[in-house]
C-alpha positions as CSV (number, residue, x, y, z in Angstrom):
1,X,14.0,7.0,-15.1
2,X,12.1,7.3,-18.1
3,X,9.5,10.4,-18.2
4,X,6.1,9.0,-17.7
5,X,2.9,8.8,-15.5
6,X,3.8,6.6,-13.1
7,X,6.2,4.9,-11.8
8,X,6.1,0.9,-11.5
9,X,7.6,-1.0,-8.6
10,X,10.7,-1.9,-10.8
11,X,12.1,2.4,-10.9
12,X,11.2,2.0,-7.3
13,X,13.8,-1.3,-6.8
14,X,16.2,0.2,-9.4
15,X,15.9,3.9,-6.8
16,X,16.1,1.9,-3.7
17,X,19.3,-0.1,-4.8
18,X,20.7,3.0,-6.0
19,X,20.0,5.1,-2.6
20,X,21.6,1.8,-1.1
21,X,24.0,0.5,-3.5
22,X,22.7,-2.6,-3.6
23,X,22.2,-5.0,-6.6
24,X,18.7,-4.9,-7.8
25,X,18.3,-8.6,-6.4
26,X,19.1,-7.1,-3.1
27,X,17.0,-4.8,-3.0
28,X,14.1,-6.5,-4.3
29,X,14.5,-8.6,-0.9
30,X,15.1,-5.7,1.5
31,X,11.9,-4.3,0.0
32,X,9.8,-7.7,0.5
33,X,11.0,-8.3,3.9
34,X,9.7,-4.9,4.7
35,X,6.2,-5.1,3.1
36,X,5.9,-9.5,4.4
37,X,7.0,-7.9,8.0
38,X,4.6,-5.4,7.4
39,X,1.6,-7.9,6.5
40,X,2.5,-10.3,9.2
41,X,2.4,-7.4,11.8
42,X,-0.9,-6.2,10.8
43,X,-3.1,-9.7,10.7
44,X,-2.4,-9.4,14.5
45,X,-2.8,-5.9,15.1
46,X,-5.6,-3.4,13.7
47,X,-3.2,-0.3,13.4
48,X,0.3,0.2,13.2
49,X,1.6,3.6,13.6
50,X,5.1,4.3,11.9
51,X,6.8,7.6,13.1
52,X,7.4,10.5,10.3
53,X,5.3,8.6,7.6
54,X,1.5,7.4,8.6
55,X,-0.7,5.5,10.2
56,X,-1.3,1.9,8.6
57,X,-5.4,0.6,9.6
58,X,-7.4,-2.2,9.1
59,X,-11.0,-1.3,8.8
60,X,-13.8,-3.1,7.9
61,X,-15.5,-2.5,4.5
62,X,-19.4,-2.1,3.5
63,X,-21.0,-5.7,3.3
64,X,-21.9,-6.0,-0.7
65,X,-24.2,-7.5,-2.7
66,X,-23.1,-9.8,-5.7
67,X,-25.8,-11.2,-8.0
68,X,-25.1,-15.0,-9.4
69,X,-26.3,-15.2,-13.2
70,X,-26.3,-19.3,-13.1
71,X,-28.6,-19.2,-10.6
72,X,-30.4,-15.8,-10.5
73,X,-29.9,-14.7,-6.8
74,X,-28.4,-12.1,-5.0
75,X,-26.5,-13.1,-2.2
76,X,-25.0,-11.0,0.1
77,X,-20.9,-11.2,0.6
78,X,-19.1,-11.2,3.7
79,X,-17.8,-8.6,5.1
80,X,-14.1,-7.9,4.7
81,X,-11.4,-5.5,5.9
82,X,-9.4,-2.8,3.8
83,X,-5.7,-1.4,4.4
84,X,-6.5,2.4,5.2
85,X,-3.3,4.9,5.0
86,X,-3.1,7.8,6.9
87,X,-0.3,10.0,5.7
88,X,1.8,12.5,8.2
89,X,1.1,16.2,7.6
90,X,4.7,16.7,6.4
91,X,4.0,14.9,3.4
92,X,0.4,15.8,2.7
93,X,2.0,19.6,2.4
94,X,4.9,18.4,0.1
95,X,2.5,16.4,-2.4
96,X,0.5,19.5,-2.5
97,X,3.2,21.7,-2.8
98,X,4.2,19.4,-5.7
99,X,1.1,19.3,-7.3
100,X,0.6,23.0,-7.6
101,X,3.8,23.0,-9.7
C-alpha cells in the first residue's frame, strides 16, 4: 500500500482479497454482499447490534431549511434518518492508542 492519508475502498478490496486469497473480483462481491445484507437489514430494523465491533443506528436527523432562489422561499425539508456508528470499547482504545503514536 502506498504511504498516504487514507486509504480508498480499492487497498481495502486489494487487503481483504489478500487476508482471504481471493481475486480482487471476489472480494469485491463478498464485500457488497456484506454492506447490501447490511442495508437491507437495517430499512426494517432501527438498530443492529454486531458483537466485538459496534452498534449500527438509524436516527432521525434535524428537519432543515433550504431556501429556493427561482422562487425566493424557504421551505422547510423533510425530515430524514442518518446511519449512527457506535464503536466497541476495544477499538475506541486501539485508535487512540494509535493516534498517540
Amino acid at each position: 500500500m502506498q504511504n498516504k492519508e487514507y486509504s480508498t475502498d480499492r487497498d481495502f478490496v486489494k487487503y481483504y482479497a489478500e487476508m482471504h486469497d481471493l481475486n480482487e473480483q471476489e472480494a469485491v462481491h463478498e464485500i457488497e454482499g456484506v454492506f447490501y445484507a447490511l442495508r437491507n437489514y437495517m430499512v426494517k430494523h432501527d438498530k443492529v447490534r454486531i458483537r466485538r465491533y459496534g452498534i449500527f443506528e438509524m436516527k432521525p436527523a434535524v428537519k432543515r431549511k433550504r431556501y429556493n432562489p427561482s422562487t425566493n422561499l424557504v421551505e422547510e425539508m423533510p425530515s430524514r434518518y442518518k446511519l449512527n456508528l457506535q464503536i466497541v470499547n476495544s477499538y475506541k482504545q486501539n485508535l487512540k492508542e494509535r493516534l498517540k503514536t
